[in-house]
C-alpha positions as CSV (number, residue, x, y, z in Angstrom):
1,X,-47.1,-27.8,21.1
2,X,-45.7,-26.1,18.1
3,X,-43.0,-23.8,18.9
4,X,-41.4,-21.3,16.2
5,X,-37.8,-20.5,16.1
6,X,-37.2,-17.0,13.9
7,X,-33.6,-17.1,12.3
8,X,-31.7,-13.6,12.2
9,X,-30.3,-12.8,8.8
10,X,-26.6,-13.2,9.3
11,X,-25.1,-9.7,8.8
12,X,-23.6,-9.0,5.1
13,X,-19.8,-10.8,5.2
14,X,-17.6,-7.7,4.2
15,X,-15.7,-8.5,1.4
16,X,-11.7,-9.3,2.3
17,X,-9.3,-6.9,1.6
18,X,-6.2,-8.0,-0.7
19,X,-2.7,-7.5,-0.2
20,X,-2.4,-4.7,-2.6
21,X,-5.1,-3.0,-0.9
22,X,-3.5,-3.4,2.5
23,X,-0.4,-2.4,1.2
24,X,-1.7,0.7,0.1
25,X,-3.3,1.4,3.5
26,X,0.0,1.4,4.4
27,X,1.9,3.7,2.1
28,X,-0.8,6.1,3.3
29,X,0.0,5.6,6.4
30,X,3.6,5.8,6.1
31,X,2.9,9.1,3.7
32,X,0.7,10.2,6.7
33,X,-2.1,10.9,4.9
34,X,-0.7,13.4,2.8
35,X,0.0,11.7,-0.6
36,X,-2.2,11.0,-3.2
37,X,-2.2,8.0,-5.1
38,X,-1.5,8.5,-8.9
39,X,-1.0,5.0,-10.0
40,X,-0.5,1.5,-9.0
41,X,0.1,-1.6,-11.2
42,X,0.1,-4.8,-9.7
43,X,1.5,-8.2,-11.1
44,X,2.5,-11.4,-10.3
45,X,6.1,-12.7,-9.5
46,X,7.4,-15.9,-8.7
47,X,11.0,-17.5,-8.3
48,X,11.5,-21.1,-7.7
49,X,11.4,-21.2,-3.8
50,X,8.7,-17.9,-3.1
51,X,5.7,-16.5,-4.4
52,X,4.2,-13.3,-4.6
53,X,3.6,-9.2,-6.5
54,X,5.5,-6.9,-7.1
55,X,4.0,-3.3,-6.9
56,X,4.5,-0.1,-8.6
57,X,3.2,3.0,-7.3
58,X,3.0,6.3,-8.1
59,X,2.5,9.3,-5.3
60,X,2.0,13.0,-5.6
61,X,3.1,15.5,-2.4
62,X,1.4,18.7,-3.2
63,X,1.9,21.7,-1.5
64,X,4.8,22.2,1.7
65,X,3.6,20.4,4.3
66,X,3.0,17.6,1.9
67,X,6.3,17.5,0.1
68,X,7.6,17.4,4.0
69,X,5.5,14.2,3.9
70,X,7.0,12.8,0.7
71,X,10.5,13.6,1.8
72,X,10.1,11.6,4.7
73,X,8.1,8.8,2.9
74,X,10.9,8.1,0.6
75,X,13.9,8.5,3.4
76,X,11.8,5.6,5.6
77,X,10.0,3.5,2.5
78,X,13.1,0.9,2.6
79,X,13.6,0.2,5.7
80,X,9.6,0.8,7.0
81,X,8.7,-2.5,8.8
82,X,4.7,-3.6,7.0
83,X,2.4,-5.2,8.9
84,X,0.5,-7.0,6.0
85,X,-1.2,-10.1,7.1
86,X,-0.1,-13.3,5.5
87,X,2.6,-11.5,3.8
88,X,6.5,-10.3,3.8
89,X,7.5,-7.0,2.4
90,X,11.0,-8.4,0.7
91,X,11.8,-5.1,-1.2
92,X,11.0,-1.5,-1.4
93,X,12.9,0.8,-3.1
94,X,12.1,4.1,-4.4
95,X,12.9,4.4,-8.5
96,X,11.9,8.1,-9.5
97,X,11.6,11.8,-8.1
98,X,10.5,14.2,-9.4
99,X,10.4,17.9,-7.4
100,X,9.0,21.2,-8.5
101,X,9.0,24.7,-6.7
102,X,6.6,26.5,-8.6
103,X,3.9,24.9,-8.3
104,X,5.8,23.0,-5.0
105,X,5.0,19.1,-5.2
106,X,7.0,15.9,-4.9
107,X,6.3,13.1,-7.2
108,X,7.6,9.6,-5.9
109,X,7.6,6.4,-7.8
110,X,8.3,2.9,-5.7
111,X,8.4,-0.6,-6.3
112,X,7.4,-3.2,-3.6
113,X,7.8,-7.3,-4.0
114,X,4.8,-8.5,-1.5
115,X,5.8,-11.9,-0.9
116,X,3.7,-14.8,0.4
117,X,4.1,-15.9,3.9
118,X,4.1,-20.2,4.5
């Protein structure tokens, strides 16, 4: 008796999401959807007891409702708790502004320092 097995194709792995992604997730999140990402350079850091990146990023707040956003984003950004798996948010301070009324946008620059968890 011959008996044939058929094997399903295993379903396409997604691809895992980094920490600067994630972290981006979340300072869309915390601009509630409202901000749009201009720039973000990513590097490596390293002292002699952590690991880790350190983030720049560049938003823009255009129009009222959004600069209401970005007003808020940059009174919570240092003390906003991040859930980023696998890492610790260790710093997040906002480094530039720049507001105009006509046309009405907010501009916000931020640096983050991601650090490795373990």
């Amino acid at each position: 008796m011959h008996i044939e097995t058929t094997r399903k194709p295993s379903p396409a792995r997604k691809r895992m999401r980094t920490p600067g992604e994630r972290l981006l997730d979340a300072l869309a999140e915390l601009a509630q959807g409202k901000g749009h990402l201009i720039r973000h350079n990513e590097r490596n850091w390293a002292s002699i007891t952590f690991a880790g990146t350190r983030h720049r990023v560049e938003m823009l707040f255009e129009g009222e409702g959004a600069v209401e956003a970005g007003e808020c984003f940059i009174a919570f950004l240092p003390e906003h708790e991040f859930a980023i798996p696998g890492q610790l948010v260790a710093d997040a301070v906002v480094t530039e502004v720049d507001h105009s009324l006509d046309p009405l946008f907010l501009r916000v620059k931020c640096e983050l320092l991601l650090l490795e968890e373990g």
